[in-house]
C-alpha positions as a Markdown table, in Angstrom:
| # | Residue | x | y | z |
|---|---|---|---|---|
| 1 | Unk | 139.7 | -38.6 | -23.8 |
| 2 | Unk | 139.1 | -36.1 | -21.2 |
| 3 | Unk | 135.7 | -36.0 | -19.1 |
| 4 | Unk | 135.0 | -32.7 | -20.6 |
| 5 | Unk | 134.9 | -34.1 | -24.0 |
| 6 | Unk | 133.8 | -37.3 | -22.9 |
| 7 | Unk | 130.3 | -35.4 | -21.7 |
| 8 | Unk | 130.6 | -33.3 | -25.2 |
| 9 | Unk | 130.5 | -36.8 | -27.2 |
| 10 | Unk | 127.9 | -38.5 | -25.5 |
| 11 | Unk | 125.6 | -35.0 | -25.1 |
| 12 | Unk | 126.2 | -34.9 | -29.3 |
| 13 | Unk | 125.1 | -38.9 | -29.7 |
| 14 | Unk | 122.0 | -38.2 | -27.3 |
| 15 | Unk | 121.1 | -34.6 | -29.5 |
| 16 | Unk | 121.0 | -36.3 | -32.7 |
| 17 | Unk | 119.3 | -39.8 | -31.7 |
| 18 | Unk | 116.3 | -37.4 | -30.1 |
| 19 | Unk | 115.7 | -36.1 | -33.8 |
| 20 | Unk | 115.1 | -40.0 | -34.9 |
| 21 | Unk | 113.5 | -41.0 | -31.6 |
| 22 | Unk | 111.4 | -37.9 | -30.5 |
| 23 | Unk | 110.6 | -38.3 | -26.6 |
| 24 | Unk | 111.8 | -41.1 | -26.1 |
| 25 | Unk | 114.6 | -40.7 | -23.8 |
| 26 | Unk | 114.4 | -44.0 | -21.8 |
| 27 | Unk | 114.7 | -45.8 | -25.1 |
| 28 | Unk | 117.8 | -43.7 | -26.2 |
| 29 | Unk | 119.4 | -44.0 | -22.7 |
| 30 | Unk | 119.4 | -47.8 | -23.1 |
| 31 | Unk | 120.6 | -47.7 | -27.3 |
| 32 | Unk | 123.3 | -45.7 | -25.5 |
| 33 | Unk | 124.6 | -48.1 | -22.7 |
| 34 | Unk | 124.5 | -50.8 | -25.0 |
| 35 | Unk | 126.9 | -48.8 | -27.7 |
| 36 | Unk | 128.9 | -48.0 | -25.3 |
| 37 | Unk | 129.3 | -51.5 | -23.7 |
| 38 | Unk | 130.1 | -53.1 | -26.9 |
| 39 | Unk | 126.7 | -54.8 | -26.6 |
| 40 | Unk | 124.1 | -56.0 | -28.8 |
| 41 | Unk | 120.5 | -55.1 | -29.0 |
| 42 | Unk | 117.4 | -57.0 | -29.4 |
| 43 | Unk | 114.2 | -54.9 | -30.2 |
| 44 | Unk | 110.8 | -56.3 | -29.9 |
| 45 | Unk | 108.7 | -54.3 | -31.1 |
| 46 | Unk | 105.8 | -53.7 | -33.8 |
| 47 | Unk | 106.6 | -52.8 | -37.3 |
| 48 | Unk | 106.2 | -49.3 | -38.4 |
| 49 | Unk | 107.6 | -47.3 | -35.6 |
| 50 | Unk | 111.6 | -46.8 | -37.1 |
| 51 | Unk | 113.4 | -49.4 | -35.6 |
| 52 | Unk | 115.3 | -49.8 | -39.0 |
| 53 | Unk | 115.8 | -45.8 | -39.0 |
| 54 | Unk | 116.9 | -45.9 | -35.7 |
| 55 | Unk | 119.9 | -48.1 | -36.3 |
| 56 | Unk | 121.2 | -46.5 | -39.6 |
| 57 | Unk | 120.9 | -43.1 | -37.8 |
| 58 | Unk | 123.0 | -44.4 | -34.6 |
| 59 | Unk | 125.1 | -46.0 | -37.6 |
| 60 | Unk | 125.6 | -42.3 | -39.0 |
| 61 | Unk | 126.1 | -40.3 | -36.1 |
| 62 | Unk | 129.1 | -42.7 | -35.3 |
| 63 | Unk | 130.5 | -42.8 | -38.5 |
| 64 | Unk | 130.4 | -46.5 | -38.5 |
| 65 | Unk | 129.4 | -48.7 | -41.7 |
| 66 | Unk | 126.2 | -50.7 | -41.5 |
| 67 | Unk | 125.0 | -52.9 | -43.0 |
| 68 | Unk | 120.9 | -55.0 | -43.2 |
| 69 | Unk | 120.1 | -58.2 | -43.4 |
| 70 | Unk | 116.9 | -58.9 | -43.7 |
| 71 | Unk | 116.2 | -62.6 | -42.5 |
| 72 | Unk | 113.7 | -64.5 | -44.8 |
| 73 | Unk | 113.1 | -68.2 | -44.2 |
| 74 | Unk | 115.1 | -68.8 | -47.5 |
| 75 | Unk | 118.1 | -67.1 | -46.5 |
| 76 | Unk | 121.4 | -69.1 | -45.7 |
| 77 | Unk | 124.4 | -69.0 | -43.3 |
| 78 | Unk | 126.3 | -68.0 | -46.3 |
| 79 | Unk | 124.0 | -64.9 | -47.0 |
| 80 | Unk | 125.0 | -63.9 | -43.6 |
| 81 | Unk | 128.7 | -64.6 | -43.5 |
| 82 | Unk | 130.0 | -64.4 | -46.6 |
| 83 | Unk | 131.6 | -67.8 | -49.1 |
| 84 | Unk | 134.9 | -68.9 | -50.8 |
| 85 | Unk | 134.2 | -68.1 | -54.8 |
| 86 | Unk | 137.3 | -70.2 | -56.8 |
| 87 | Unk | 139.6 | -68.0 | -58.7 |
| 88 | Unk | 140.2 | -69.6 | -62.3 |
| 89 | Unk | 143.2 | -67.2 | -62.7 |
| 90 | Unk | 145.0 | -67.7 | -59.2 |
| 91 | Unk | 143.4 | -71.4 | -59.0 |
| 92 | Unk | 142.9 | -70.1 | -55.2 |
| 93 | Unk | 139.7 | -69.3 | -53.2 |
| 94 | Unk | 138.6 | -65.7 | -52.6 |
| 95 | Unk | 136.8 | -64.6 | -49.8 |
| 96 | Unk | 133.9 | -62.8 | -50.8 |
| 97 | Unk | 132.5 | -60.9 | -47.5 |
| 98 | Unk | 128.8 | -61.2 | -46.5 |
| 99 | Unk | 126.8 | -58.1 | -45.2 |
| 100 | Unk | 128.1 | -59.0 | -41.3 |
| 101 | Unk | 131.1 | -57.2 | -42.2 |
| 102 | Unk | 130.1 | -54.4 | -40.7 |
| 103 | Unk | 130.4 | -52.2 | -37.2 |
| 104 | Unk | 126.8 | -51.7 | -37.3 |
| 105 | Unk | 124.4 | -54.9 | -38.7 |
| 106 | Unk | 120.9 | -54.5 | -38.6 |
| 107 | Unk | 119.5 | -58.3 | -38.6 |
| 108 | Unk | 115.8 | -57.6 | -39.5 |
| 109 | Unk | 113.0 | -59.7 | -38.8 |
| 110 | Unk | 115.7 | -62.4 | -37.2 |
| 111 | Unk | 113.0 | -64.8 | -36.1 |
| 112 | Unk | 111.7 | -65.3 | -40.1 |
| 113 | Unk | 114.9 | -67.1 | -40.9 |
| 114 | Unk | 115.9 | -70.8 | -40.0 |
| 115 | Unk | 117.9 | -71.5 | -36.8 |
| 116 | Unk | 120.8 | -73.1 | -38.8 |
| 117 | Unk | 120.9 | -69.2 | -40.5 |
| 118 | Unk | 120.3 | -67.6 | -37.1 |
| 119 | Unk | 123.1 | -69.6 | -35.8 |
| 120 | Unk | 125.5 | -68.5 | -37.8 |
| 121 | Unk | 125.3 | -64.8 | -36.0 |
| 122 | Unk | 126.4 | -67.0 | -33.0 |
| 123 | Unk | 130.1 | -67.0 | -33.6 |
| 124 | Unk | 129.9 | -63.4 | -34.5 |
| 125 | Unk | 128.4 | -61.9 | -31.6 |
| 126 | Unk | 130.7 | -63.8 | -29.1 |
| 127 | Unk | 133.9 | -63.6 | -30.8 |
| 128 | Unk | 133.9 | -60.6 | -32.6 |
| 129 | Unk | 134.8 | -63.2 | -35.7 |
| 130 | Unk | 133.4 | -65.6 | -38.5 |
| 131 | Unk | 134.6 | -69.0 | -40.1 |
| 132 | Unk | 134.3 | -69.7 | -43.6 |
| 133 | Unk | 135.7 | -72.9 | -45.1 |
| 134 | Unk | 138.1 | -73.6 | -42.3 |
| 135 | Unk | 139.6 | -69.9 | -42.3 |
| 136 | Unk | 138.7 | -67.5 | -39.6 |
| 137 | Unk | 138.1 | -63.7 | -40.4 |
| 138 | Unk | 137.6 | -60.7 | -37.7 |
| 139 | Unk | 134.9 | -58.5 | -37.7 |
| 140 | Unk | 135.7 | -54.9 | -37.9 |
| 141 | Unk | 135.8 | -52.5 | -34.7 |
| 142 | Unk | 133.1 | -51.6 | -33.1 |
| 143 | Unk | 130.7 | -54.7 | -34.2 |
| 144 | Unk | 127.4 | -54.5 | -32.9 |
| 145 | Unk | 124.5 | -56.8 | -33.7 |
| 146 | Unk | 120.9 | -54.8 | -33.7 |
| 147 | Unk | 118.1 | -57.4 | -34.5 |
| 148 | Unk | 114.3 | -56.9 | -34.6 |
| 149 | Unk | 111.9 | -59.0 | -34.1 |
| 150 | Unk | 107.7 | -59.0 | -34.2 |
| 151 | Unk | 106.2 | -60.2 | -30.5 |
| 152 | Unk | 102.4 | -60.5 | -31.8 |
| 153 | Unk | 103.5 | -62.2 | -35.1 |
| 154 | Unk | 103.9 | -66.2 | -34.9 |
| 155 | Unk | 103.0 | -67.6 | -38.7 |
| 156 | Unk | 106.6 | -68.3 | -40.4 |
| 157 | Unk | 108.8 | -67.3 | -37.4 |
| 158 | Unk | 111.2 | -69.5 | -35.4 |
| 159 | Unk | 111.5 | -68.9 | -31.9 |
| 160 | Unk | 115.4 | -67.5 | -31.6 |
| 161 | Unk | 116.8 | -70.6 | -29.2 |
| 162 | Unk | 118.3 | -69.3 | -25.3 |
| 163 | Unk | 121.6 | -69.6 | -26.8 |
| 164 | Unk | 121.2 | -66.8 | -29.1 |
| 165 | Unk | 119.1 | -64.7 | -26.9 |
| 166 | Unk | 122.0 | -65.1 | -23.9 |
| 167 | Unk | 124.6 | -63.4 | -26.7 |
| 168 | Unk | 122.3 | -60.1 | -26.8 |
| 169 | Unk | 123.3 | -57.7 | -23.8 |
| 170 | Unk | 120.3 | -55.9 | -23.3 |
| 171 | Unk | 116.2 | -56.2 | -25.0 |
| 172 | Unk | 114.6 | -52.8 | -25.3 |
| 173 | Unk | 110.8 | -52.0 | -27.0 |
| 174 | Unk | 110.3 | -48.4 | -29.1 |
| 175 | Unk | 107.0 | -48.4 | -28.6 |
| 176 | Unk | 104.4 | -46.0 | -30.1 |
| 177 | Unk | 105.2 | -42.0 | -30.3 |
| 178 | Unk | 104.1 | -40.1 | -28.1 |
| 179 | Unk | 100.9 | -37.4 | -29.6 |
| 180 | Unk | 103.7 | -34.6 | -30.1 |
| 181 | Unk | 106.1 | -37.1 | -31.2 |
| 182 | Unk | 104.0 | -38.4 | -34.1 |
| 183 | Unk | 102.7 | -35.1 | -35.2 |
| 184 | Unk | 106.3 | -34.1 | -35.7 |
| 185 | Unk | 106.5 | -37.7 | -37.6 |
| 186 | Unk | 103.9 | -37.5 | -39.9 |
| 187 | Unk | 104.7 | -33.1 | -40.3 |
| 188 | Unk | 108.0 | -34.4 | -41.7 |
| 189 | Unk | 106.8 | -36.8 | -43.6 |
| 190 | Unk | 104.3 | -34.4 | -45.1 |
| 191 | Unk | 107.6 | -31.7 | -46.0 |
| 192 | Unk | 109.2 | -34.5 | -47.8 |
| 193 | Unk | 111.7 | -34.4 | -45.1 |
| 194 | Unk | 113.4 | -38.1 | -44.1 |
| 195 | Unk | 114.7 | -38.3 | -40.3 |
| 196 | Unk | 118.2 | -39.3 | -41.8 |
| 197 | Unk | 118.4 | -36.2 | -43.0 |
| 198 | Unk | 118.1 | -34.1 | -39.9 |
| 199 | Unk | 121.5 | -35.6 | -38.9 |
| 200 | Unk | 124.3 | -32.9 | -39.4 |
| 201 | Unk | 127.4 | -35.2 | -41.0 |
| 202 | Unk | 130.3 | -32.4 | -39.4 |
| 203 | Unk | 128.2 | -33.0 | -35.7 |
| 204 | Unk | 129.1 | -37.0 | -36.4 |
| 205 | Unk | 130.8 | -39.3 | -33.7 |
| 206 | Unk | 134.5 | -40.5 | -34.8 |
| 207 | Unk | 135.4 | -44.1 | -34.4 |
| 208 | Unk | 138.0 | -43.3 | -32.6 |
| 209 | Unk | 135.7 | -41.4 | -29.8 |
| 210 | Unk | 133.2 | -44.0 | -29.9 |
| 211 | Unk | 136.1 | -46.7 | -29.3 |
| 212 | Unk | 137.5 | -44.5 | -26.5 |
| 213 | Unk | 134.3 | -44.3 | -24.6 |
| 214 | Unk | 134.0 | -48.0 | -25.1 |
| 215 | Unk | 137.6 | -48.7 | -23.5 |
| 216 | Unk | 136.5 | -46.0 | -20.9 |
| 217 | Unk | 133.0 | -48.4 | -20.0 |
| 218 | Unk | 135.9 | -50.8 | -18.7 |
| 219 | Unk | 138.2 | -48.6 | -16.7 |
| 220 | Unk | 134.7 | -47.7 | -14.5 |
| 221 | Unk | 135.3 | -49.2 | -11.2 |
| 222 | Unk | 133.0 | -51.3 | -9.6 |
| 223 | Unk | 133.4 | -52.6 | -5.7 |
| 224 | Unk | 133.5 | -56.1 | -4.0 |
| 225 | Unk | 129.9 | -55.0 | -3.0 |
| 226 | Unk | 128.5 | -54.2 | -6.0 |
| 227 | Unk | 129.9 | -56.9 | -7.7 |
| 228 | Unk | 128.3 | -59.6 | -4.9 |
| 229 | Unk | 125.0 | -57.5 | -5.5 |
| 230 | Unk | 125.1 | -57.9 | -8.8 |
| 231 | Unk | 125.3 | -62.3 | -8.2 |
| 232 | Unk | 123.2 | -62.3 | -5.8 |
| 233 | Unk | 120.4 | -60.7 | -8.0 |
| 234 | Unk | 121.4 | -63.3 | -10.9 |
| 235 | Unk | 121.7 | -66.2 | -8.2 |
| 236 | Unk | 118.1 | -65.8 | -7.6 |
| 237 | Unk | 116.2 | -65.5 | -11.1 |
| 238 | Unk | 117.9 | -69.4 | -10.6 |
| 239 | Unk | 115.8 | -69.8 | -7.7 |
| 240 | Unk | 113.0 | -68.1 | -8.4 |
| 241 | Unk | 109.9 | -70.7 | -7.7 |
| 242 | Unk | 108.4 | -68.5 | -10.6 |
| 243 | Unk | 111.7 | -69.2 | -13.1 |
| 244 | Unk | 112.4 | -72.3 | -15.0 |
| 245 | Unk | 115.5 | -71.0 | -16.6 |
| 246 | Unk | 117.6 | -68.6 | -14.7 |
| 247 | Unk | 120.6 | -66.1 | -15.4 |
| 248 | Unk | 123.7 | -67.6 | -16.9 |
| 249 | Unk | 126.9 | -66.3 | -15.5 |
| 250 | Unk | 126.8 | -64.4 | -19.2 |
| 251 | Unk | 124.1 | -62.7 | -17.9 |
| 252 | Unk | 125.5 | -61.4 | -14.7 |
| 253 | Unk | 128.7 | -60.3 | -16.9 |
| 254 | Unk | 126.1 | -58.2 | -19.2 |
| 255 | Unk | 124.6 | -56.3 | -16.3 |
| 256 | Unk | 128.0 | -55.6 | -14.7 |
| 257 | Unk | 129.0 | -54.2 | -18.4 |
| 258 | Unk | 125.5 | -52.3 | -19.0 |
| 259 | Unk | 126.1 | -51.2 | -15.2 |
| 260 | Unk | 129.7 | -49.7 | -15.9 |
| 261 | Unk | 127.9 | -47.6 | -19.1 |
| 262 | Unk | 124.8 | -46.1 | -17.4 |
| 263 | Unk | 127.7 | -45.1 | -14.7 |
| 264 | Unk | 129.8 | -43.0 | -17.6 |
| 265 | Unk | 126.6 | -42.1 | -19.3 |
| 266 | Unk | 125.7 | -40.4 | -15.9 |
| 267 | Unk | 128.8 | -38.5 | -15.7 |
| 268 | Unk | 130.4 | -41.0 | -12.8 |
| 269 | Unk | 133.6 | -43.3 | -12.7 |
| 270 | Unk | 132.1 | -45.7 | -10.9 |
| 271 | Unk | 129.0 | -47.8 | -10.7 |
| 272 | Unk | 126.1 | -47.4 | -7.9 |
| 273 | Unk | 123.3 | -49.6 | -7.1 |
| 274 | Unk | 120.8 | -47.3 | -8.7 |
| 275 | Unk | 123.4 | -48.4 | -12.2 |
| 276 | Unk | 122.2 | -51.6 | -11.6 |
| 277 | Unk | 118.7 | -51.7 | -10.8 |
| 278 | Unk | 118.1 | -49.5 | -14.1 |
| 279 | Unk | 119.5 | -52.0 | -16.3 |
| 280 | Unk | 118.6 | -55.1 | -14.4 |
| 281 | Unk | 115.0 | -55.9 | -16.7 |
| 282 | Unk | 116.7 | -54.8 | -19.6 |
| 283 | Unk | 119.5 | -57.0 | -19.3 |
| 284 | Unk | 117.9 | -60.0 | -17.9 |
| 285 | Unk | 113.9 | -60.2 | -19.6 |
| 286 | Unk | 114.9 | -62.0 | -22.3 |
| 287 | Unk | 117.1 | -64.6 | -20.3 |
| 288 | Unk | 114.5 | -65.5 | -18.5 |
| 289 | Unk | 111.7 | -68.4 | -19.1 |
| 290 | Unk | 108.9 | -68.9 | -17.1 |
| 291 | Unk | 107.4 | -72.6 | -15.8 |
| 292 | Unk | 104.3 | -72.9 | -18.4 |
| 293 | Unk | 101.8 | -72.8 | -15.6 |
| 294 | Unk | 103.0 | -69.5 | -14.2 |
| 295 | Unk | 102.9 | -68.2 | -18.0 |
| 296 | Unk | 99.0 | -69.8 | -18.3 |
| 297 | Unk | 98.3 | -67.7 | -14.8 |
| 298 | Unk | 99.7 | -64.7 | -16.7 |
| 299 | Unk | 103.1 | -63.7 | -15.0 |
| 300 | Unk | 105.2 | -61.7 | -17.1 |
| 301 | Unk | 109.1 | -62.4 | -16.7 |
| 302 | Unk | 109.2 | -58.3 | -15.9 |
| 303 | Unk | 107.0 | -58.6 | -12.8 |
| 304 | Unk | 109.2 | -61.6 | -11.3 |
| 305 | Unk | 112.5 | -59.7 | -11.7 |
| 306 | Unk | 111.1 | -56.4 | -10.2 |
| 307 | Unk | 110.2 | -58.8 | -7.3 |
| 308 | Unk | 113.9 | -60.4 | -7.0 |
| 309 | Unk | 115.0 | -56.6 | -7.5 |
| 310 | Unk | 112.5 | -55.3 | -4.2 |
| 311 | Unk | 113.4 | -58.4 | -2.5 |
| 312 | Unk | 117.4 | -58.3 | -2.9 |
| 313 | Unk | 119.3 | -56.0 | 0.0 |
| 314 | Unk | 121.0 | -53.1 | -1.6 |
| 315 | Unk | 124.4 | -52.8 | -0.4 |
| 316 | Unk | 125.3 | -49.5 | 1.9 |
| 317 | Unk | 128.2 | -47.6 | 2.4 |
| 318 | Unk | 131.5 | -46.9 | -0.5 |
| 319 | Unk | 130.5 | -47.8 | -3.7 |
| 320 | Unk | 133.9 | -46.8 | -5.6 |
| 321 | Unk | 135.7 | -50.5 | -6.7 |
C-alpha cells in the first residue's frame, strides 16, 4: 500500500470512529494504535457511555465480523470457545465454533465471569488459536480481543488475574461526552437515529487494508536507542520503591509495538521518543500493582509512571532504526 493511500485509510477509520466517539480524539488515537498493532484493548470505564457501540462500529468500518460475549458468572469456557457435538450419522465429533471466532470479540463485563471462563481467552489472545478436546483451531485474521470492565463496581466481579491483564496491549477509559458531544447524543437519539447508522458501508475499511497497515506497524524502524529507552523505562517500573509488580518483558514488547503504530498513525516510518512517551501509561497502567501501603496513601499507578517517564533520559540524536 502506498503512503498516499495508507494516509487515505487511516484519515477514513479516524472520520467515521468521530461520528461514534464525538470529541474524543485522544480515545480514538489509542483504539487506532491498538488495531493497527494487532493489540487488544481493555476499557474501564462506566456503563452507559457506548463502549459496546464503539467496538461494533470499529468492527463495521473494517469490515471485520464481531462477535459479543457477554460474561456472566454462569458462563463457561465452552460458551467462549466453542465444543465437540457427536455426529450419530458420521459416528465423528463436530466442531461447533463459539462466539471467539471472530476478528472483532467484544468480551463484555469480563470481570462478572469466573477465572476458569476468563482463562480460556488466554490461549486466544497469545496465540491467535483455541483448543477444544485435544484439537487446535486458528482464529480468523485480524483477531482482536475488546473487553470491558466496571472500575466502581465490586459485588459479583472477579478481579481479572496479571496474567490476563499482561495479554492486553494497551487500557484506555471513554469517559463522559463532552457538553457538545452529548447534546449531539441525546439529538440523535431524539431523531430515532442509532450511531451505527451514521457509518457509510461503501466508505468501509477492507481486510485486506486493515491487514496491510498492520504488516506495515512492523516494517517501522526503530533504533538501538530507542529500543534501550524503551527497557530502560520498563527496567524501572521493576525498581520503582513505589511498584510491587513491575513490567514483564511482554510489556516492553507492547510499547515497542504501540510505539511503531502511533509512528505510522503520525505519518512517519520510524518511531521517536515522543511515540513512546504517548503510549507509555496506556500500555503499562494496567501491568502495574502498587505495595498496599502506597495504594492506602493514595498513589495512583499513573502518577508513578509519569515519574519514571520525567525521570528516564530521552535519548538525542538519529532516531531512524
Amino acid at each position: 500500500m502506498e503512503h498516499a493511500e495508507e494516509k487515505k485509510v487511516i484519515e477514513s477509520i479516524r472520520k467515521q470512529l468521530s461520528t461514534i466517539l464525538i470529541d474524543k480524539d485522544e480515545v480514538i488515537e489509542d483504539i487506532l494504535v491498538a488495531t493497527l498493532a494487532n493489540g487488544h484493548v481493555l476499557l474501564e470505564d462506566i456503563p452507559g457511555i457506548g463502549k459496546t457501540v464503539l467496538v461494533k462500529g470499529l468492527a463495521k468500518i473494517m469490515g471485520c465480523s464481531n462477535r459479543r460475549i457477554q460474561f456472566t458468572p454462569d458462563l463457561l469456557p465452552s460458551d467462549v470457545t466453542g465444543v465437540s457435538i457427536f455426529n450419530q450419522k458420521t459416528t465423528e465429533f463436530d466442531f461447533k465454533p463459539g462466539p471467539v471466532m471472530a476478528n472483532v470479540v467484544l468480551a463484555d463485563e469480563i470481570n462478572r465471569t469466573s477465572p476458569k471462563t476468563q482463562a480460556s481467552l488466554l490461549e486466544a489472545m497469545e496465540e491467535k488459536q483455541i483448543t477444544v478436546d485435544g484439537a487446535t483451531y486458528k482464529l480468523p485474521e485480524p483477531f482482536i480481543v475488546f473487553a470491558t470492565q466496571n472500575p466502581i463496581e465490586h459485588e459479583g466481579t472477579y478481579n481479572l488475574p496479571e496474567a490476563q491483564l499482561d495479554r492486553f496491549m494497551i487500557r484506555c477509559s471513554i469517559g463522559y461526552p463532552s457538553v457538545n458531544g452529548e447534546k449531539q447524543i441525546i439529538n440523535s437519539q431524539l431523531k430515532g437515529e442509532h450511531p451505527l447508522e451514521r457509518l457509510d458501508p461503501e466508505q468501509t475499511v477492507s481486510i485486506e487494508q486493515l491487514k496491510s497497515l498492520q504488516k506495515r506497524v512492523d516494517d517501522i524502524n526503530t533504533s538501538d536507542e530507542l529500543i534501550d529507552y524503551i527497557v530502560d523505562l520498563v527496567r524501572k517500573t521493576r525498581e520503582h520503591p513505589a511498584i510491587y509488580l513491575g513490567g514483564s518483558p511482554r510489556a516492553a514488547l507492547a510499547l515497542i509495538k504501540a510505539s511503531k503504530s502511533k509512528a505510522l498513525l503520525s505519518g512517519r516510518g520510524y518511531v521517536i521518543p515522543d511515540d513512546v512517551k504517548a503510549m507509555f501509561k496506556q500500555v503499562l497502567g494496567h501491568r502495574i500493582i502498587l505495595h498496599t501501603d502506597e495504594i492506602m496513601q493514595g498513589q495512583k499507578p499513573q502518577l508513578v509512571l509519569r515519574e519514571i517517564l520525567n525521570g528516564t533520559d530521552v535519548p538525542v540524536g538519529k532516531q531512524v532504526g
